[in-house]
C-alpha positions in Angstrom: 77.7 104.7 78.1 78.1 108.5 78.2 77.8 109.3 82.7 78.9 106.1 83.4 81.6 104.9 85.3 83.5 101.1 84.6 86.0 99.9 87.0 88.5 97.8 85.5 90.9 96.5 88.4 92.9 93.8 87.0 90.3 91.7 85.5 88.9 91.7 82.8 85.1 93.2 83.1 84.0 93.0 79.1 81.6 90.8 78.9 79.5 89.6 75.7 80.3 91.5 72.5 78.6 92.6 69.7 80.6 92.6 66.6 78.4 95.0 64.9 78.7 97.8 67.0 81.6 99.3 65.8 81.1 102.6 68.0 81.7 100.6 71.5 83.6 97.5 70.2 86.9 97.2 68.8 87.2 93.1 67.9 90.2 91.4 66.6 89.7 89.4 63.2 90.9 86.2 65.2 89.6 86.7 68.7 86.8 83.6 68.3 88.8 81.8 66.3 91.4 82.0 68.7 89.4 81.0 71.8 87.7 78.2 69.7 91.6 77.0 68.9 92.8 77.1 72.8 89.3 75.2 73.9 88.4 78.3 75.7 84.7 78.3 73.8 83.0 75.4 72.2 81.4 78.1 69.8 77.9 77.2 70.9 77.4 79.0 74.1 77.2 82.9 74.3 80.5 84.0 74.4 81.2 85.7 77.4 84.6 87.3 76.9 85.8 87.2 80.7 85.1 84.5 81.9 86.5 82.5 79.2 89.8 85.2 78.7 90.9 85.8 82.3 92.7 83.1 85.1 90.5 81.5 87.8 91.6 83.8 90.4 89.0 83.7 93.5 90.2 80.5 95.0 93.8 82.6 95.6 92.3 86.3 96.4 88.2 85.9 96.1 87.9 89.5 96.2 91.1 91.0 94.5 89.2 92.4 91.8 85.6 92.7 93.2 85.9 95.0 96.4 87.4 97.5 94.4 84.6 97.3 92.0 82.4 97.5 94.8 84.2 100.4 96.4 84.0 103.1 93.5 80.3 102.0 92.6 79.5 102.5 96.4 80.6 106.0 96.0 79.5 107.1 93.0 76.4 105.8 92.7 75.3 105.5 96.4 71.1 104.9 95.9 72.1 101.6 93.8 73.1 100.2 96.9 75.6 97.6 95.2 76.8 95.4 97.7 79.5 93.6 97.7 80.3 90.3 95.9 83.4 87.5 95.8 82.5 87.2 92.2 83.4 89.8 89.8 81.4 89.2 87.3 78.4 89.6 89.2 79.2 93.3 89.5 77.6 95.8 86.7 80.3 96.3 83.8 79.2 100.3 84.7 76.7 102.4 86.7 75.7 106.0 86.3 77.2 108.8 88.2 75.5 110.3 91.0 77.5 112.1 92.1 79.8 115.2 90.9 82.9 113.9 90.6 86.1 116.3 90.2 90.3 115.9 89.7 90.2 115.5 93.5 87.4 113.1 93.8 89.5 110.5 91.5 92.7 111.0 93.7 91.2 110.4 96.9 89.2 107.4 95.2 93.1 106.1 94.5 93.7 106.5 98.1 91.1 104.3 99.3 91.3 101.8 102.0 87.4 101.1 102.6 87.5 103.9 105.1 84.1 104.1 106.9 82.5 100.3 106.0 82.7 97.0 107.3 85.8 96.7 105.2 87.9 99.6 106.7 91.2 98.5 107.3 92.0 100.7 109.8 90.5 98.0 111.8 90.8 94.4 113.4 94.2 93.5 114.8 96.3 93.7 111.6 95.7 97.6 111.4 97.9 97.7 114.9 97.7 100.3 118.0 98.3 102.6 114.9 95.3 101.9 112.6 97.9 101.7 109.8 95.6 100.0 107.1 98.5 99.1 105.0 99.3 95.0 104.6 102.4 93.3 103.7 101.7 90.4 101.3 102.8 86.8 101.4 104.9 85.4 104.1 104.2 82.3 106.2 101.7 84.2 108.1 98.8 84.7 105.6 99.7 80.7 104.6 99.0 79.6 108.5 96.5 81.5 109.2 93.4 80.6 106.7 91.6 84.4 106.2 91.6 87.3 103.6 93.0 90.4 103.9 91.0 92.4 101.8 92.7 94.3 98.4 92.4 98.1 98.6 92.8 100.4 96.0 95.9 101.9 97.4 99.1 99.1 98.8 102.1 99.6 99.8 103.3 98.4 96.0 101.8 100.7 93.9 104.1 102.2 91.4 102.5 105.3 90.7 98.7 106.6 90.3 97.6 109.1 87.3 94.8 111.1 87.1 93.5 112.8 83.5 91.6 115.8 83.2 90.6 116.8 80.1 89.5 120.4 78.9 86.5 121.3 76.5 87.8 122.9 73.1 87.5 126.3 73.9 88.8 126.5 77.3 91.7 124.5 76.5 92.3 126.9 73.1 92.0 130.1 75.8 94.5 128.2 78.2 96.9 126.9 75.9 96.3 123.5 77.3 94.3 120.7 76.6 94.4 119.5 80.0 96.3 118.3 82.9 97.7 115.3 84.1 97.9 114.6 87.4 101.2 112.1 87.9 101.5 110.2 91.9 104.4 108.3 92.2 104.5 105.7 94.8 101.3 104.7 97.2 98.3 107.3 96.0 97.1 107.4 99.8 101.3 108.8 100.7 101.8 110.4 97.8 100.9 113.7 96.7 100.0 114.6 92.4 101.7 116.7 90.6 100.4 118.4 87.5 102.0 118.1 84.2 99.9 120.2 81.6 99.7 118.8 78.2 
């Protein structure tokens, strides 16, 4: 909805979809058929797009999706008081904004590593005498030691981050552009964006 924000970090956050509302869904002609074919939906129950589309992925990483649901809905809409959960789907599929939000607020949202909550990785004996709250993944390490090193929204193998910022009609006509994009390549939190005006 129009002042809403929806955080889609690799899962899928959709959830039931109404075929007749052309303005907010886009549905392929073969999408129930499909799910009905792979035994994803007995076509009796509500069909609730993510949790029959997506992998089971909270026994690997519980929270790889959900804390950085929790993160940006923490900070943009701070009264709702959304607290954290291993589930994703029991996060909202948006909130209102709250707060302003600019080209900069979306950048240093990319460079997030919890900083400030119970989560801040900063902290606890895998940030080091150097609070560095980067975490390398995999290894025998995280396989002996049972735990979970929470996702943040910036790691180490982040290709590159974009940020879009569009321009009303009439500004963009007076400017001779229609907006900017601003183009991070490597870690958001190491990197710095560059505009590239479209």
């Amino acid at each position: 909805p129009d002042g809403h924000v929806a955080v889609v970090a690799n899962g899928a956050t959709i959830r039931h979809i109404d075929v007749h509302d052309e303005d907010n869904f886009m549905v392929g002609a073969n999408l129930f058929s499909a799910a009905l074919e792979e035994g994803l939906w007995d076509g009796k129950e509500a069909f609730d797009f993510a949790r029959m589309m997506q992998p089971d992925t909270m026994e690997v990483v519980p929270r790889y999706t959900s804390m950085r649901m929790w993160r940006i809905y923490s900070r943009l809409a701070p009264s709702l008081d959304i607290q954290p959960h291993v589930d994703p789907l029991a996060m909202p599929f948006s909130v209102r904004v709250e707060v302003p939000v600019s080209h900069r607020t979306l950048m240093d949202m990319h460079r997030d590593h919890y900083e400030g909550t119970e989560f801040d990785m900063r902290n606890g004996a895998l940030a080091g005498p150097f609070r560095d709250p980067n975490r390398l993944e995999g290894g025998r390490g995280q396989r002996a030691v049972r735990g979970e090193i929470p996702r943040a929204i910036s790691i180490p193998r982040t290709s590159y981050a974009v940020v879009v910022q569009s321009r009303p009609k009439k500004l963009a006509a007076k400017l001779g552009s229609a907006g900017v994009a601003w183009y991070a390549s490597d870690a958001p939190a190491t990197s710095v964006f560059v505009p590239f005006y479209a």
